[in-house]
HTML snippet that shows the backbone in 3Dmol.js (N, CA, C, O; Angstrom):
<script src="https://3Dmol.org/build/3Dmol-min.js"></script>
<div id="view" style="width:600px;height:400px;position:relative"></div>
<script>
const pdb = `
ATOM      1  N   UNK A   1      -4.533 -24.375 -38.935  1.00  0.00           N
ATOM      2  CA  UNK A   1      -4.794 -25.065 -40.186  1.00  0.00           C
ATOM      3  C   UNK A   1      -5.768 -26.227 -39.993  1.00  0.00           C
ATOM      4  O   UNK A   1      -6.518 -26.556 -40.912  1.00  0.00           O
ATOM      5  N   UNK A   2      -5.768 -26.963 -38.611  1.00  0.00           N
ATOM      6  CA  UNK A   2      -6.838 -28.139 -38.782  1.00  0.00           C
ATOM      7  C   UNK A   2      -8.144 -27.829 -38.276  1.00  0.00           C
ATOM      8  O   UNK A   2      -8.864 -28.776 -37.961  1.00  0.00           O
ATOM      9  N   UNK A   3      -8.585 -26.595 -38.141  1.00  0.00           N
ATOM     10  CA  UNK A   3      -9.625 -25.877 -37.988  1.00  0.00           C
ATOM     11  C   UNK A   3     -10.089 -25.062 -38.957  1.00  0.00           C
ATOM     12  O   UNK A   3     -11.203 -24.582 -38.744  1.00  0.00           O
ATOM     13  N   UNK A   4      -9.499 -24.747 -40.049  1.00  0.00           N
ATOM     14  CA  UNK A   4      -9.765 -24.670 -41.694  1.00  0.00           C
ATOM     15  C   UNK A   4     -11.126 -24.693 -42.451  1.00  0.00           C
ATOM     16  O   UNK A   4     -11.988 -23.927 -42.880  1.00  0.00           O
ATOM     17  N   UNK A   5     -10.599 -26.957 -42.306  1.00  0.00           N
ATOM     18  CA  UNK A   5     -11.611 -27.434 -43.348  1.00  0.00           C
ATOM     19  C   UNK A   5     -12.792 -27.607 -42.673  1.00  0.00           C
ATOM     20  O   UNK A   5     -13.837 -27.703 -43.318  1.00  0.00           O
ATOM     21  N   UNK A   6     -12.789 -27.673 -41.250  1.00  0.00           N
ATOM     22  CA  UNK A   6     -14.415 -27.492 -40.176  1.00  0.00           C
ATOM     23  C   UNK A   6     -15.130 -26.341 -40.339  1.00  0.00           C
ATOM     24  O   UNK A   6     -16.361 -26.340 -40.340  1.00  0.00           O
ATOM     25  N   UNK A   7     -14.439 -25.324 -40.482  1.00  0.00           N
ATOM     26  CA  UNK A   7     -15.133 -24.196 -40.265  1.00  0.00           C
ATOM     27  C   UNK A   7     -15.578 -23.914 -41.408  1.00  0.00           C
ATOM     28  O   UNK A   7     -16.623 -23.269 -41.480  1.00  0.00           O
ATOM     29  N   UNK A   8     -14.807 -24.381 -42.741  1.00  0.00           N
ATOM     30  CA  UNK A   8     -15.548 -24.411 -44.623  1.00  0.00           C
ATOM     31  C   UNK A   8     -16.700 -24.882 -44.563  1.00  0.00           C
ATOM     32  O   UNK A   8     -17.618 -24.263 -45.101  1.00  0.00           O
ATOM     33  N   UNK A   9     -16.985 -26.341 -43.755  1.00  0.00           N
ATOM     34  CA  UNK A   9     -17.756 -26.741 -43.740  1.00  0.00           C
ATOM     35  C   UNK A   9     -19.387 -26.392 -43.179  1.00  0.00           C
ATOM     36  O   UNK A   9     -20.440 -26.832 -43.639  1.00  0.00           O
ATOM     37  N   UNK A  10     -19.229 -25.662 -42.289  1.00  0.00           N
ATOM     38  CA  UNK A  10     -19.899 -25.122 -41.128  1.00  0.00           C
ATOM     39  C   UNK A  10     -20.135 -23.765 -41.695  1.00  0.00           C
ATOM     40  O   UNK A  10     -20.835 -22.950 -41.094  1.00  0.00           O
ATOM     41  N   UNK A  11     -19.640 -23.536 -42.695  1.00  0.00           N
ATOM     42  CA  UNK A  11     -20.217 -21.833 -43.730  1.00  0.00           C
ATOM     43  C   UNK A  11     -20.429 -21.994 -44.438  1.00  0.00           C
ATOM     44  O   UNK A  11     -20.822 -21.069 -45.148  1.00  0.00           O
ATOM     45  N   UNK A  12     -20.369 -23.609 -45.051  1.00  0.00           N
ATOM     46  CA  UNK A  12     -20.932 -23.634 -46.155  1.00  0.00           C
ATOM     47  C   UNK A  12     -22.538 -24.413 -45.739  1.00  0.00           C
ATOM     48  O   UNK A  12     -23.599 -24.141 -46.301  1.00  0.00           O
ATOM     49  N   UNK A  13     -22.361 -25.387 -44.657  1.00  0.00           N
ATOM     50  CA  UNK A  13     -23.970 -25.222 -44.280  1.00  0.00           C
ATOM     51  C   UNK A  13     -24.634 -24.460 -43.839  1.00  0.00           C
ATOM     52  O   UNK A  13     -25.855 -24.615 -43.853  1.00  0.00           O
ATOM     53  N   UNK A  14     -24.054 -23.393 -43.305  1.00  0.00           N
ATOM     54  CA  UNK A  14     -25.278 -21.929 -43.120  1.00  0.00           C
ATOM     55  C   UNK A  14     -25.465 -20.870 -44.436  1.00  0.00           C
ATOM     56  O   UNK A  14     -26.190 -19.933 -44.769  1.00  0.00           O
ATOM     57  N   UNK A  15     -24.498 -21.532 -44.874  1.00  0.00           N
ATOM     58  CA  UNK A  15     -24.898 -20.831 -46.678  1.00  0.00           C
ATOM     59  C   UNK A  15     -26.453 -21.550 -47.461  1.00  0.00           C
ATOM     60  O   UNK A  15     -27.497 -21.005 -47.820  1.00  0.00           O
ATOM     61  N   UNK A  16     -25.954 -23.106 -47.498  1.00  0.00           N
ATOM     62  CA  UNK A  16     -26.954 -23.727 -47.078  1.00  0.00           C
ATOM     63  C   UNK A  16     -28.513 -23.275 -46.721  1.00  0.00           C
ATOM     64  O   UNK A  16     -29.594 -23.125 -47.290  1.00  0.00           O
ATOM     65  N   UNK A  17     -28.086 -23.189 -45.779  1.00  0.00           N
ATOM     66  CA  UNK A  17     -29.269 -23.149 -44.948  1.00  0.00           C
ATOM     67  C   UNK A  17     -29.812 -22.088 -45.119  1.00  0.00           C
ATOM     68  O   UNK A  17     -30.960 -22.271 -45.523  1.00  0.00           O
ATOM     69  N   UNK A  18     -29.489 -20.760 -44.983  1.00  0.00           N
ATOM     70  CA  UNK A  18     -29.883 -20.158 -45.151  1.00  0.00           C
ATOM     71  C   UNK A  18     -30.525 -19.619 -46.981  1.00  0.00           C
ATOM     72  O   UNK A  18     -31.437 -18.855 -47.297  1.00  0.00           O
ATOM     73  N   UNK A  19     -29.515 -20.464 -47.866  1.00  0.00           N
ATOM     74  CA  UNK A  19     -30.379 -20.635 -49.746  1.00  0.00           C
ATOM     75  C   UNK A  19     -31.670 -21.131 -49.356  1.00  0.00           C
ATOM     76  O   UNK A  19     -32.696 -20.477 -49.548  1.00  0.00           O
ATOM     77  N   UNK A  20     -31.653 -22.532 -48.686  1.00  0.00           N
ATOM     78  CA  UNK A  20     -32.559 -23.102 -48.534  1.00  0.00           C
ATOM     79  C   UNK A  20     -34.116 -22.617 -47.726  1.00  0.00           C
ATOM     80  O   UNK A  20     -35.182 -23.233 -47.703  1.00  0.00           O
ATOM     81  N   UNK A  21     -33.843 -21.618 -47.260  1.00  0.00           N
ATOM     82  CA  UNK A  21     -35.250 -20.930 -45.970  1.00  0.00           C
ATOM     83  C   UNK A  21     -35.532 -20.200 -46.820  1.00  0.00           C
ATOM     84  O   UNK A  21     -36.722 -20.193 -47.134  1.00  0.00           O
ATOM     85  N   UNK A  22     -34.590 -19.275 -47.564  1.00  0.00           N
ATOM     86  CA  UNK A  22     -35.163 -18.554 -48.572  1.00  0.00           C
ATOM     87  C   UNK A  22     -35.620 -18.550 -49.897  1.00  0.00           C
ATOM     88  O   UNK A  22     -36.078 -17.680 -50.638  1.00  0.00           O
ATOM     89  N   UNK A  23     -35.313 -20.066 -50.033  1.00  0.00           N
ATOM     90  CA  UNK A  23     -35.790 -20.697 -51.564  1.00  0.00           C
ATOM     91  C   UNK A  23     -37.175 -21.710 -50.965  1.00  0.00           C
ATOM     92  O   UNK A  23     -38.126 -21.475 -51.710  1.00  0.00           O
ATOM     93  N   UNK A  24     -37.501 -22.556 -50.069  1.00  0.00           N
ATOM     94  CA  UNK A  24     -38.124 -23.075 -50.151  1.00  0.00           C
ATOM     95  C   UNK A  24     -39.093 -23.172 -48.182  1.00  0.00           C
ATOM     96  O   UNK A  24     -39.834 -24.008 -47.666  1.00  0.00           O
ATOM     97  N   UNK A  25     -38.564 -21.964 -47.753  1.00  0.00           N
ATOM     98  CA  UNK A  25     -39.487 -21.467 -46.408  1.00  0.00           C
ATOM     99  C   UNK A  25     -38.943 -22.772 -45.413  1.00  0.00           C
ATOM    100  O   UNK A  25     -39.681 -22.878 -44.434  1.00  0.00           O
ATOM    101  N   UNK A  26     -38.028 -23.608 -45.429  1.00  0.00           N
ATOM    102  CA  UNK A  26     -37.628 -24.482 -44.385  1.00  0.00           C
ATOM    103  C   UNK A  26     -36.287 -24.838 -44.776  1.00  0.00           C
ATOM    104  O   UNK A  26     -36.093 -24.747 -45.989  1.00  0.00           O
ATOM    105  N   UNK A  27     -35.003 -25.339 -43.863  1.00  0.00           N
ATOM    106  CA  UNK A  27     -34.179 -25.721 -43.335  1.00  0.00           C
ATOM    107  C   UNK A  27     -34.202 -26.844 -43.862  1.00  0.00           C
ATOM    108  O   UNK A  27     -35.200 -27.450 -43.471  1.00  0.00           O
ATOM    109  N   UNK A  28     -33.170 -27.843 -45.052  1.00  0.00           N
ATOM    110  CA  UNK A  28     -33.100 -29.106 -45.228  1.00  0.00           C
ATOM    111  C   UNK A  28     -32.180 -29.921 -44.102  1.00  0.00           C
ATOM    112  O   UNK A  28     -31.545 -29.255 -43.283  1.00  0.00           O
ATOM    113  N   UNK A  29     -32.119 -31.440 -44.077  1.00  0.00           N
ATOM    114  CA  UNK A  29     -31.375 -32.185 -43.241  1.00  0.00           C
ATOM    115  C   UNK A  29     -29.707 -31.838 -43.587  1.00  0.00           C
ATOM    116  O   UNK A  29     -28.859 -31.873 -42.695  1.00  0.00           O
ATOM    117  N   UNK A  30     -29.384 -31.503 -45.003  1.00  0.00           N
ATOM    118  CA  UNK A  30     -28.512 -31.733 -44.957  1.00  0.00           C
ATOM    119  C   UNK A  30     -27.584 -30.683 -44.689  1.00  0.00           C
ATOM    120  O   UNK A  30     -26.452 -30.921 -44.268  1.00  0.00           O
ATOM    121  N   UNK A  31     -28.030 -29.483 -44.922  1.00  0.00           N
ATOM    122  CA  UNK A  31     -27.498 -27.765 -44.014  1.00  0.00           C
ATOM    123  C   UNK A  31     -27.089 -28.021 -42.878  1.00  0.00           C
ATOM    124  O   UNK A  31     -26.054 -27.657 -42.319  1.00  0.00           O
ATOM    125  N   UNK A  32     -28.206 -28.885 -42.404  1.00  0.00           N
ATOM    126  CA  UNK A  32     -28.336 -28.789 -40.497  1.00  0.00           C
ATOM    127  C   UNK A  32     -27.016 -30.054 -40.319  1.00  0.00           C
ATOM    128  O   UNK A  32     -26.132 -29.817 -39.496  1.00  0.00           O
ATOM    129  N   UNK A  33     -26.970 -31.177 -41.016  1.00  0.00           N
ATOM    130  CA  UNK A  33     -25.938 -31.993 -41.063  1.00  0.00           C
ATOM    131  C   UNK A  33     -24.531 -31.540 -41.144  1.00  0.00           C
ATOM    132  O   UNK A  33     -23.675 -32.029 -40.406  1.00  0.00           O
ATOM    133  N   UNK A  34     -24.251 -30.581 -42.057  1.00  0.00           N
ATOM    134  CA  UNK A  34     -23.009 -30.094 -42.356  1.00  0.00           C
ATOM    135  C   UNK A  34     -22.851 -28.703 -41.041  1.00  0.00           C
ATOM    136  O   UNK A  34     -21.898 -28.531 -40.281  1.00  0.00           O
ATOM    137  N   UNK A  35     -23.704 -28.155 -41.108  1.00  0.00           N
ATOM    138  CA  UNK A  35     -23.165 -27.568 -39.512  1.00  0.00           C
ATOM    139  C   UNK A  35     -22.995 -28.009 -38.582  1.00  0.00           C
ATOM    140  O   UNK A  35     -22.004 -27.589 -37.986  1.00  0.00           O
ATOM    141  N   UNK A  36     -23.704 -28.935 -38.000  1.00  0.00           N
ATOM    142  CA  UNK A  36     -23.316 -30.006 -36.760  1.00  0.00           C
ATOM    143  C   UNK A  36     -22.039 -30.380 -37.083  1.00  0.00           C
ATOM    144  O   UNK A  36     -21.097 -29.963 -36.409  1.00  0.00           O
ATOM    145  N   UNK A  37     -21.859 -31.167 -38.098  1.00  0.00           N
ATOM    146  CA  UNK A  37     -20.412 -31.749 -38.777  1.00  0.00           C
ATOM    147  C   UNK A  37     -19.330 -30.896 -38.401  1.00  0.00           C
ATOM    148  O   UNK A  37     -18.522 -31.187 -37.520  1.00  0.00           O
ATOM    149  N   UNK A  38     -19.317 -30.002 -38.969  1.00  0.00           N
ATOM    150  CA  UNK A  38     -18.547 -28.722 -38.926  1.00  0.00           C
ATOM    151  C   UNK A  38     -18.157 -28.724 -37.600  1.00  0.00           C
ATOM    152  O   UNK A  38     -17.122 -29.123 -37.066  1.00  0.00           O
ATOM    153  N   UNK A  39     -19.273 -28.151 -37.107  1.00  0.00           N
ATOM    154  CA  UNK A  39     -19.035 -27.537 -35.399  1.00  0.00           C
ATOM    155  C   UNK A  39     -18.155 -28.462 -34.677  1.00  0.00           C
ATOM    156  O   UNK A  39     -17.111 -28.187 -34.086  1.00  0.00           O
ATOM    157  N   UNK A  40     -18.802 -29.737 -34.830  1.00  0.00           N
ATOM    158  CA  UNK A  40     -18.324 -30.781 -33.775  1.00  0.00           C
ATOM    159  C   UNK A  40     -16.748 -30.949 -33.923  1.00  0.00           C
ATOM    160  O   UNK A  40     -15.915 -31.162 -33.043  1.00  0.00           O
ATOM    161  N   UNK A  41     -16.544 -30.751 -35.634  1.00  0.00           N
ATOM    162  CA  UNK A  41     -14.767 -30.976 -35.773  1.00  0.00           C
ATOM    163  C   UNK A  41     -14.545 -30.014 -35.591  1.00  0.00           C
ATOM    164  O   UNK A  41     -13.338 -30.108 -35.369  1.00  0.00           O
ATOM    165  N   UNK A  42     -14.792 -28.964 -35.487  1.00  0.00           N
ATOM    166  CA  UNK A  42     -14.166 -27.867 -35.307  1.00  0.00           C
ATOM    167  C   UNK A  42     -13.492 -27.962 -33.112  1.00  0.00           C
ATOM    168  O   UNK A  42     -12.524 -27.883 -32.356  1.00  0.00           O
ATOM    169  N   UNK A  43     -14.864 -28.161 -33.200  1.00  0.00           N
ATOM    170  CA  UNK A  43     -14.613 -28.245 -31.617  1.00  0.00           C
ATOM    171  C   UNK A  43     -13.658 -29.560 -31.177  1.00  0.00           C
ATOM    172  O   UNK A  43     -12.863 -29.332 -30.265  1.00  0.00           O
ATOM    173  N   UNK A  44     -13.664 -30.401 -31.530  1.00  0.00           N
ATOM    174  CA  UNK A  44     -12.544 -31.885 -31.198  1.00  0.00           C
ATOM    175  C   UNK A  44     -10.998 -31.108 -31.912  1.00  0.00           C
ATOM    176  O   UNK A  44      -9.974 -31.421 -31.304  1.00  0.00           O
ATOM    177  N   UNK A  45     -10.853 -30.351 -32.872  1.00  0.00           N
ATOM    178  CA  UNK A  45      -9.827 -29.557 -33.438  1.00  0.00           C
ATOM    179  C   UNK A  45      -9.125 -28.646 -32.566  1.00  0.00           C
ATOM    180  O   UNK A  45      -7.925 -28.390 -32.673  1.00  0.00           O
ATOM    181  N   UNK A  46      -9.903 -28.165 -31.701  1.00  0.00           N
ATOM    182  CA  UNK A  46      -9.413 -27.151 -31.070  1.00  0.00           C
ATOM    183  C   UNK A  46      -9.126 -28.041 -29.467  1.00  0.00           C
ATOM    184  O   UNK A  46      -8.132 -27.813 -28.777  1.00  0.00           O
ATOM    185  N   UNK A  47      -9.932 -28.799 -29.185  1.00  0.00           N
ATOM    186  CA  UNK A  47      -9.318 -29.240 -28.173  1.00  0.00           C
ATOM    187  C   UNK A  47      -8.187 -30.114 -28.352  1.00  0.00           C
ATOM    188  O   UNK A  47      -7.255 -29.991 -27.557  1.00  0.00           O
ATOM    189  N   UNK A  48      -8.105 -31.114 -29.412  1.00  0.00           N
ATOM    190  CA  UNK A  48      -6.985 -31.940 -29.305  1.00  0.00           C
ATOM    191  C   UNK A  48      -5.474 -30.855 -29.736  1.00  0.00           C
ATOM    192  O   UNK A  48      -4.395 -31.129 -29.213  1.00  0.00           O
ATOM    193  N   UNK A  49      -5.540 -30.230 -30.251  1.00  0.00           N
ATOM    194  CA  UNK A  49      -4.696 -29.418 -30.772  1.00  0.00           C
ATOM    195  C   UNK A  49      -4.350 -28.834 -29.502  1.00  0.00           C
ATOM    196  O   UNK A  49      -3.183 -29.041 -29.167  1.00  0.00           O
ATOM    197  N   UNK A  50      -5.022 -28.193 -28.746  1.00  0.00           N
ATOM    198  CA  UNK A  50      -4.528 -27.377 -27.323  1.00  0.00           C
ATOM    199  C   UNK A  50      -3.928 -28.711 -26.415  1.00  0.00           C
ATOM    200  O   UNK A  50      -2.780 -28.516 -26.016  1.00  0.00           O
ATOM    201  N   UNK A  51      -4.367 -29.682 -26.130  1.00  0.00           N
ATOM    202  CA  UNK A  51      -3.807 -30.285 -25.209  1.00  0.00           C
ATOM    203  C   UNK A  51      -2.585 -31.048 -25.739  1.00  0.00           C
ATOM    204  O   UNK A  51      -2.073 -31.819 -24.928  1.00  0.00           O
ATOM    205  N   UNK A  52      -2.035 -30.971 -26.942  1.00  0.00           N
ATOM    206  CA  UNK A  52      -0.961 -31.512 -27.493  1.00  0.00           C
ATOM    207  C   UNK A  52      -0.122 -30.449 -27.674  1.00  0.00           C
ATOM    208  O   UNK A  52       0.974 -30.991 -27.814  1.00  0.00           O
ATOM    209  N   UNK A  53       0.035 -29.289 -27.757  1.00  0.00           N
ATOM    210  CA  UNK A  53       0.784 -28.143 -27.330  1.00  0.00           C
ATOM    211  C   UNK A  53       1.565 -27.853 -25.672  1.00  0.00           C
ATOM    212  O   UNK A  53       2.628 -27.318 -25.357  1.00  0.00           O
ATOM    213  N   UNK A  54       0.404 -28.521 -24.832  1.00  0.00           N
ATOM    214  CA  UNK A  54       1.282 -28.388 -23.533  1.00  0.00           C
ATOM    215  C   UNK A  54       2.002 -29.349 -23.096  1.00  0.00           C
ATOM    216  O   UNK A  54       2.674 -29.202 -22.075  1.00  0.00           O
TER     217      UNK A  54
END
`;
const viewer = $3Dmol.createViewer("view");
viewer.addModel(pdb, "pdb");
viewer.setStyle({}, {cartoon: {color: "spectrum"}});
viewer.zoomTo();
viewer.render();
</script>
């Protein structure tokens, strides 16, 4: 569940991103922002979550 709202995020900037290449031939800041975003919680999600399980 706390890997959820990262990964919404992180599909909704390659949704993003990808409207955006095909509406206007380039990648805005803020696609590329919300996937980084995404990724990074996604990834701190999965690690803090595993090491609080053992």
């Amino acid at each position: 569940m706390r890997t959820a709202v990262p990964a919404a995020i992180a599909v909704t900037g390659l949704a993003l991103m990808t409207f955006m290449i095909v509406v206007e031939g380039e990648p805005g800041a803020l696609p590329l922002a919300l996937i980084t975003l995404g990724a990074a919680w996604f990834v701190l999600a999965r690690l803090r979550g595993g090491s609080s399980r053992r």
